[in-house]
N, C-alpha and C positions, 0 to 999 in steps of 0.2 A: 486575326486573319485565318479565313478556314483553309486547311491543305489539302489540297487530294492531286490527281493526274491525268492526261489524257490517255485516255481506254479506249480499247476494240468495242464493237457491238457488232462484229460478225457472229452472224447468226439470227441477230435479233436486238434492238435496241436496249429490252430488257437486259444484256444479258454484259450490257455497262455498268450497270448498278451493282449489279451479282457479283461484276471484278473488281466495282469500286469497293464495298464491303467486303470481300476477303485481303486487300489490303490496306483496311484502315485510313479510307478516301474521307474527308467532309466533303467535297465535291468532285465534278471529272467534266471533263472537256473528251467531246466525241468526231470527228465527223458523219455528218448527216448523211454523202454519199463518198462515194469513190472520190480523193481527193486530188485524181491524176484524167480525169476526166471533165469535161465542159458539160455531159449528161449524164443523168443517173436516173434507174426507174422511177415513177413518178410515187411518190409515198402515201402510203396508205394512210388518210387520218386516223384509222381504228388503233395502226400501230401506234402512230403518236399519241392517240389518247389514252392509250395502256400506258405506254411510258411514264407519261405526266403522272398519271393515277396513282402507277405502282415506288413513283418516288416520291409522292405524298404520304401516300399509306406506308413505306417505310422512314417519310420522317428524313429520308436523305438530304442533302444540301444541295445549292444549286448545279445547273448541269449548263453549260456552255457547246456553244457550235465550232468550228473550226472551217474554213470555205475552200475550195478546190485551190491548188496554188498556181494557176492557170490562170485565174483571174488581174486583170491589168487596169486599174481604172484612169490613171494616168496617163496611158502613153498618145502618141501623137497619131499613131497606127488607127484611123475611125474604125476599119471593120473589126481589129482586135478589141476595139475600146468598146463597141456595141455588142461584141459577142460575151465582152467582159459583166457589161452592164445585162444582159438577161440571165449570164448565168450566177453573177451575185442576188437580182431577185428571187432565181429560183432557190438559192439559199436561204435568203431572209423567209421563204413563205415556210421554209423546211424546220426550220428556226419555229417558227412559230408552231407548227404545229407539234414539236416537240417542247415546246412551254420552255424554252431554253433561257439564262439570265440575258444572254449575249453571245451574238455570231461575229466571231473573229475575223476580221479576212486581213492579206498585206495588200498595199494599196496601189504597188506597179515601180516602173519606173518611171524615169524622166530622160529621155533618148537626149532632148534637145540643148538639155544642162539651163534650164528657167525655171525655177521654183515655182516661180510667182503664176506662172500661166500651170504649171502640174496641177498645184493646186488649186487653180481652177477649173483646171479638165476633171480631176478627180472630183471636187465637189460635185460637177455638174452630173458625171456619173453614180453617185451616191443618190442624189434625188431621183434621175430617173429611175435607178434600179427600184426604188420606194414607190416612185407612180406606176411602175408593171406589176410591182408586189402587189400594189392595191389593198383593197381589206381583209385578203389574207394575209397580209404583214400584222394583223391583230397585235401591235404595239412592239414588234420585236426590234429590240435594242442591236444597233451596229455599233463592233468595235473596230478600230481602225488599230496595228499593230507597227510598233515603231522595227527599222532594219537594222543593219548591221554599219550600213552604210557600204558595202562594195560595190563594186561599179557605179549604172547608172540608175542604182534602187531608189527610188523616193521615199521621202519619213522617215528618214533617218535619224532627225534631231527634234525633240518638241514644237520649235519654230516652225516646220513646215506640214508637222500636223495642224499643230493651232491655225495657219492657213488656212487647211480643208475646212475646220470647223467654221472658220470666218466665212469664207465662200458659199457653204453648205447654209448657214443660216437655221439648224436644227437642234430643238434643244435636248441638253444632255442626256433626258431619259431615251432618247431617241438616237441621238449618235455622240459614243464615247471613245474610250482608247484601251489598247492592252499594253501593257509593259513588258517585254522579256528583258529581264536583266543580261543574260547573254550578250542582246543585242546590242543593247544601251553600255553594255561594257567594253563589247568591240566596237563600238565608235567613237569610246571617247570618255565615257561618261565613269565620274568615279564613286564606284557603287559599292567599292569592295571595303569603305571603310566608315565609320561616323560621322567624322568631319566631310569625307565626300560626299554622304547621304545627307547630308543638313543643306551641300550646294545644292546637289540634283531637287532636293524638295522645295527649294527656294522656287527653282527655275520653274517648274513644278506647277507653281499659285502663279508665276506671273506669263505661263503662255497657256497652257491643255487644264491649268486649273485640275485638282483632286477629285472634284466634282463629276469631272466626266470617267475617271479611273474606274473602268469596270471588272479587271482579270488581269493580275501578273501572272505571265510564265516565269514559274522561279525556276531557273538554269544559270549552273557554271560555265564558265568559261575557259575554254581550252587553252587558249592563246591568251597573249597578253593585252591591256590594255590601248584601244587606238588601233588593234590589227585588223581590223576590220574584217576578222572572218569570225564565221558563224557556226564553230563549233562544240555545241552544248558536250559540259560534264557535270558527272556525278558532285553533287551539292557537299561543298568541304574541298573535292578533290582538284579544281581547275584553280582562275585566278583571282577570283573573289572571293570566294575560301568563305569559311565558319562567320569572320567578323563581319563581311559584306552582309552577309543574311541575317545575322544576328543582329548588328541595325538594322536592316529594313526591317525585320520583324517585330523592333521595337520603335517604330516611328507612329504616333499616335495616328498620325493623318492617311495612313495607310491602312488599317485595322477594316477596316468595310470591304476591301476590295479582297475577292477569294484569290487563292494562288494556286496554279496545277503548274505539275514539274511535265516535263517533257524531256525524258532521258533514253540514253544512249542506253543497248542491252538488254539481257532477257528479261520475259517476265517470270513470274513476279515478283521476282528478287531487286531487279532496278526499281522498283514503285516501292515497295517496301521497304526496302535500307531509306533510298531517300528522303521519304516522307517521315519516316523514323526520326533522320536525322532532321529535318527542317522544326518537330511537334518539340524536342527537347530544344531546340536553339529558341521555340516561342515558349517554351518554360522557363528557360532560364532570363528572357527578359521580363516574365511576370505571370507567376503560378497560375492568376487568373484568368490567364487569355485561352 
């Protein structure tokens, strides 16, 4: 499993790379514009084709998108849910033009408390954002990111993603999932030990399937498990602790998927310690990883 973290590119996209390499990143997760915004300057393809270039020419690891947190694809709200859907295409096309593995986005809520119709609304929003995308979507992979479960977030639990994917009708290369352990820890899910990790990877194969698993956020957990709040700590230092990561990092079915930490704290000291810590918990389940 490669490790790296989600990085600035103020300034210039290139200059992700620059921060992933002086902290010892295999990969980094960016956002593509302003993440507190529905618009952002329209992107230069020259940039993103330096981008691409200069993270081939240095051999880097993959590099992921991250989507405005603005975006809603679920809710019952049409004009939110249509402002949602142009502005997740204008991310998928940004996505692509930055050769990205995979554009993260969260998927909304559910106002109405019906699963079964969210995720219908969200699939349906998913494909259109892909028909505005058009052929500037040049292949780029959507990942859909499970919550924490508070309020009235949707995705909370495997089951109502595996929905989207049912609804959606697209296949894996094309629409996948992100894992934050955080999340999956504050709602429930027991991640913080072996025997937990053997449940969660059960459930795993038989709803969202391994297959679609494109990018965990590896993040501690503040709070305790089932609190349904979503806030990330320092890896070791919350409540999944060393043995949570140290399974996950040795669950064979898991190894393909890259992992970026999203931590609390300054730079470059939080990206460093952390990912420090995560490269020796993947030595210690097997030198050769």
């Amino acid at each position: 499993m490669l490790i790296g973290a989600h990085v600035s590119v103020a300034g210039g996209y290139v200059n992700g790379l620059d921060y992933g390499e002086s902290i010892a990143a295999e990969c980094i997760q960016i956002f593509a514009k302003s993440p507190r915004q529905w618009r952002g300057p329209k992107i230069d393809p020259a940039a993103g084709a330096h981008f691409v270039a200069e993270r081939e020419r240095r051999s880097f690891g993959p590099a992921f998108s991250h989507t405005a947190y603005l975006i809603n694809l679920s809710t019952t709200d049409d004009e939110l849910r249509a402002k949602s859907v142009v502005a997740l295409a204008d991310e998928i096309v940004r996505g692509a033009y930055l050769g990205v593995a995979g554009v993260v986005t969260h998927i909304g809520n559910d106002p109405g408390g019906d699963s079964a119709a969210a995720a219908q609304r969200a699939a349906a929003s998913i494909r259109q954002a892909f028909e505005f995308a058009g052929p500037d979507a040049k292949g780029t992979r959507l990942l859909l990111e499970n919550t924490a479960g508070a309020g009235r977030s949707f995705g909370c639990c495997f089951t109502e993603l595996a929905d989207v994917f049912g609804h959606a009708e697209m296949p894996p290369e094309q629409l996948g999932w992100c894992f934050d352990t955080c999340h999956g820890f504050a709602y429930g899910m027991p991640v913080d030990s072996e025997a937990g990790w053997e449940e969660v990877i059960s459930e795993i194969e038989t709803t969202v399937t391994v297959e679609r698993l494109g990018l965990v956020h590896g993040n501690d957990c503040m709070f305790e498990r089932g609190s349904k709040r979503d806030r990330h700590a320092w890896i070791g230092d919350g409540h999944i602790g060393v043995d949570g990561f140290r399974a996950m990092l040795c669950r064979p079915e898991l190894k393909s998927a890259p992992l970026a930490l999203e931590m609390p704290g300054e730079t470059p000291e939080k990206d460093i310690v952390n990912i420090e810590r995560l490269k020796a918990l993947r030595l210690e389940c097997s030198p050769s990883q």
